[in-house]
N, C-alpha and C positions, 0 to 999 in steps of 0.2 A: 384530398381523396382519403379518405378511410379504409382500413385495412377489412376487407370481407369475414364476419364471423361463420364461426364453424358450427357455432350452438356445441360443442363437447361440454364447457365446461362456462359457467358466470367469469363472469370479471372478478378480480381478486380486489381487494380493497387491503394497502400493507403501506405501511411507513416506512420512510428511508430507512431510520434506527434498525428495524426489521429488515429491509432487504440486505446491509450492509453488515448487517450479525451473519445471518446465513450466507452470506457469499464469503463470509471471511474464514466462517467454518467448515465452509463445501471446501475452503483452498487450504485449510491446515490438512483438512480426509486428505485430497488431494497430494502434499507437500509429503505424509507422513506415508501415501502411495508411491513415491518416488516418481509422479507426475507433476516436475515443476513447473515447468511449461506454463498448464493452466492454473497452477495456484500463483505466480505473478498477475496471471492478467485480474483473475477475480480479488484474491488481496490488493490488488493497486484501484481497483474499484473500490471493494471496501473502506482503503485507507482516503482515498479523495475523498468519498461520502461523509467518511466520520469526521475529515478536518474540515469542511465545509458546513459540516453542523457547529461543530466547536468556532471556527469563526461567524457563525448567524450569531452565538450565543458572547460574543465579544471575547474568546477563548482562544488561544495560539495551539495550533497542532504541533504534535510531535515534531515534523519539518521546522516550522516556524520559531517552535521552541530550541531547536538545534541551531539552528541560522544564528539567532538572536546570538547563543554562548558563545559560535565561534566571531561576532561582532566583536561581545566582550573581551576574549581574548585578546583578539588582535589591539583592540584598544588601551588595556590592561600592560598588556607585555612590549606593544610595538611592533611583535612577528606579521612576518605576512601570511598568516595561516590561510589558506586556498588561495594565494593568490591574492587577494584582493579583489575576487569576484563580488558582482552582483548578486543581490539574492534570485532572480530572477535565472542568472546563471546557474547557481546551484541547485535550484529544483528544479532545473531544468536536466541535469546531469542527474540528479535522483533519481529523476523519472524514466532517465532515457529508455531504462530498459523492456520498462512497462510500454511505454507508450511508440517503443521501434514494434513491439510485437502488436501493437491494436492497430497501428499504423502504417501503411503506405503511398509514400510521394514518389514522383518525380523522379527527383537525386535521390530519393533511396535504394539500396544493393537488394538484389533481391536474395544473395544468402549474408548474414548476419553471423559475428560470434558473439556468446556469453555465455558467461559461467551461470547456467538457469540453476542449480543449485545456491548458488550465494544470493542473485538476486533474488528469487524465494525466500529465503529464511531473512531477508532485512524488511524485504515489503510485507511479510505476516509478523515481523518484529515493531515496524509504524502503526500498521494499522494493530495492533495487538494494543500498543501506547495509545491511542488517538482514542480506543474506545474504553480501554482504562480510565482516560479523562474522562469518558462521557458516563462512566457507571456502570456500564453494561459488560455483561461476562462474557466472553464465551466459552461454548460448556466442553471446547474439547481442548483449552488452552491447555490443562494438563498435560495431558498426553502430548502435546506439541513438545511441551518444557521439559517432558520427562524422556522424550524420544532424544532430544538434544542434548541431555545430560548423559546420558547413556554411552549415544552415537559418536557425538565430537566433542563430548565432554567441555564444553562450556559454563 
């Protein structure tokens, strides 16, 4: 069943590379609104879109690229750095935060804590890298990078 048109306005015709620019940009506006909230859930879209291009294209995302070192580590040194989780564990843990908020189960609580400020600034910090790899700018990274230099001085 098809969703009923309204006639307002044509069908849009836009590419992931494009929807995944501007969602990641509506969620820096957003992050630097102090509405973190929603710049998690649109940056976590974002960042999934860009590493799933990078992986069509035979390319490791920012995730995957992180997993891989702390492999190396562990291998290198001996440590048990995480545990000696799964990768599957650990973007799973990544995500959690993004994806308790797009989601509800069952066994899920229906109040939630997190620090919506930290995970914010690390989900437009992936997706920020993921589309680095891919070439693409976004035009208000500035302002993000310079808000954070300022703010918490990083």
């Amino acid at each position: 069943m098809t969703t009923p048109k309204l006639g307002y306005e044509e069908d849009t015709r836009i590419t992931k590379t494009e929807i995944a620019r501007v969602q990641l940009t509506e969620a820096i506006s957003l992050f630097l609104a102090g509405k973190h909230l929603c710049a998690i859930t649109l940056s976590g879209a974002a960042e999934e879109i860009f590493a799933r291009l990078l992986n069509s294209r035979g390319e490791k995302s920012i995730v995957e690229s992180s997993f891989h070192e702390i492999q190396s580590i562990r291998e290198k040194t001996g440590l048990c750095v995480m545990s000696n989780r799964l990768k599957n564990e650990v973007f799973n843990e990544w995500n959690s935060a993004r994806n308790t908020l797009k989601h509800h189960g069952k066994e899920s609580e229906e109040t939630i804590s997190l620090n919506l400020f930290d995970e914010a600034y690390w989900m437009i910090r992936r997706a920020l890298s993921n589309a680095e790899k891919l070439s693409i700018s976004i035009d208000n990274e500035p302002e993000f990078e310079n808000w954070v230099i300022i703010k918490i001085n990083l």
